[in-house]
C-alpha positions in Angstrom: 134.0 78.3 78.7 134.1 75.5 76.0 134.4 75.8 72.5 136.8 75.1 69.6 139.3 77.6 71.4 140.8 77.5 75.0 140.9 80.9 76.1 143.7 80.5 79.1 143.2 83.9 81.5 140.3 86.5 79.9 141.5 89.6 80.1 140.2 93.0 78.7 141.9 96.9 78.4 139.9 99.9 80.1 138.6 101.3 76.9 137.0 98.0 75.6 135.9 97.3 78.7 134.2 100.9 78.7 132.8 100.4 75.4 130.8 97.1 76.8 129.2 99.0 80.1 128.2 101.7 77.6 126.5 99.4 75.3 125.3 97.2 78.0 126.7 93.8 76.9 128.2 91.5 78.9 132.2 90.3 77.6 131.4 86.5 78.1 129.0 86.7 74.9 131.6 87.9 72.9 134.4 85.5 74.1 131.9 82.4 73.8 131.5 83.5 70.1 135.3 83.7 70.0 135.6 80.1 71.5 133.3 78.6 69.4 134.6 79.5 66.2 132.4 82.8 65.5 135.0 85.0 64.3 132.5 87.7 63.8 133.2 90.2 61.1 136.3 89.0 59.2 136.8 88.2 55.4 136.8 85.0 53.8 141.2 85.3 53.9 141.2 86.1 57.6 138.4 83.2 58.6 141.0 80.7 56.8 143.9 82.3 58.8 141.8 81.3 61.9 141.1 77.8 61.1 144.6 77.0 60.0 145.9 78.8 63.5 143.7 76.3 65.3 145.2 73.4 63.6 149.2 75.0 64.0 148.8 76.6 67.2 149.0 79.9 65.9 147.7 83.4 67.4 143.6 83.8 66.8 141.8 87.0 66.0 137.7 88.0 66.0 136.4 90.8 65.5 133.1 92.1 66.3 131.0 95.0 66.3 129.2 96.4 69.3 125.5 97.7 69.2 124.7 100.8 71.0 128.1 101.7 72.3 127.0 105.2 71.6 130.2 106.1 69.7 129.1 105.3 66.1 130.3 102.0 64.4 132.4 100.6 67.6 134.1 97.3 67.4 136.1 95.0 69.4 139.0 92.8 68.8 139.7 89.5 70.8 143.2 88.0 70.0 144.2 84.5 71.5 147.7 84.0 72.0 149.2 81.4 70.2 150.2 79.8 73.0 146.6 80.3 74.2 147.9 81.2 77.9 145.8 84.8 77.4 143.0 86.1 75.7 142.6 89.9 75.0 139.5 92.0 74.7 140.4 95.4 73.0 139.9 98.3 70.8 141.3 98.3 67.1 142.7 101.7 68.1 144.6 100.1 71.8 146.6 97.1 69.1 
């Protein structure tokens, strides 16, 4: 996967992971967004934090909604570590 970001390993917790089955969408859509620079729903504060952890090697954080998840307004988070050796799907509630 290429993009603004290098992911290092991809990995996911049970619960987001379950959330993605149930809505039928595939985690590699969401982490290309990530990689590219699609931070999904974050204010304007949050979007600047991003860009200026690119440039410092800082942690990185996206979050995004998921359609049809059957749970009313579900969303995903996907944090980079700042040293970007991991990348972590997950559920606000699992942080």
């Amino acid at each position: 996967m290429t993009g603004k970001l290098p992911l290092g390993r991809m990995v996911a917790t049970p619960g987001a992971l379950e959330i993605l089955l149930e809505a039928e969408e595939s985690p590699s859509a969401y982490l290309a967004r990530h990689a590219s620079g699609d931070w999904g729903d974050l204010d304007a504060h949050d979007r600047k934090e991003n860009e200026l952890s690119l440039k410092n090697g800082w942690r990185v954080f996206s979050s995004y909604p998921v359609k049809d998840a059957g749970v009313g307004d579900t969303r995903i988070w996907i944090i980079t570590e700042a040293d970007r050796s991991v990348t972590t799907i997950l559920l606000p509630e699992e942080y």
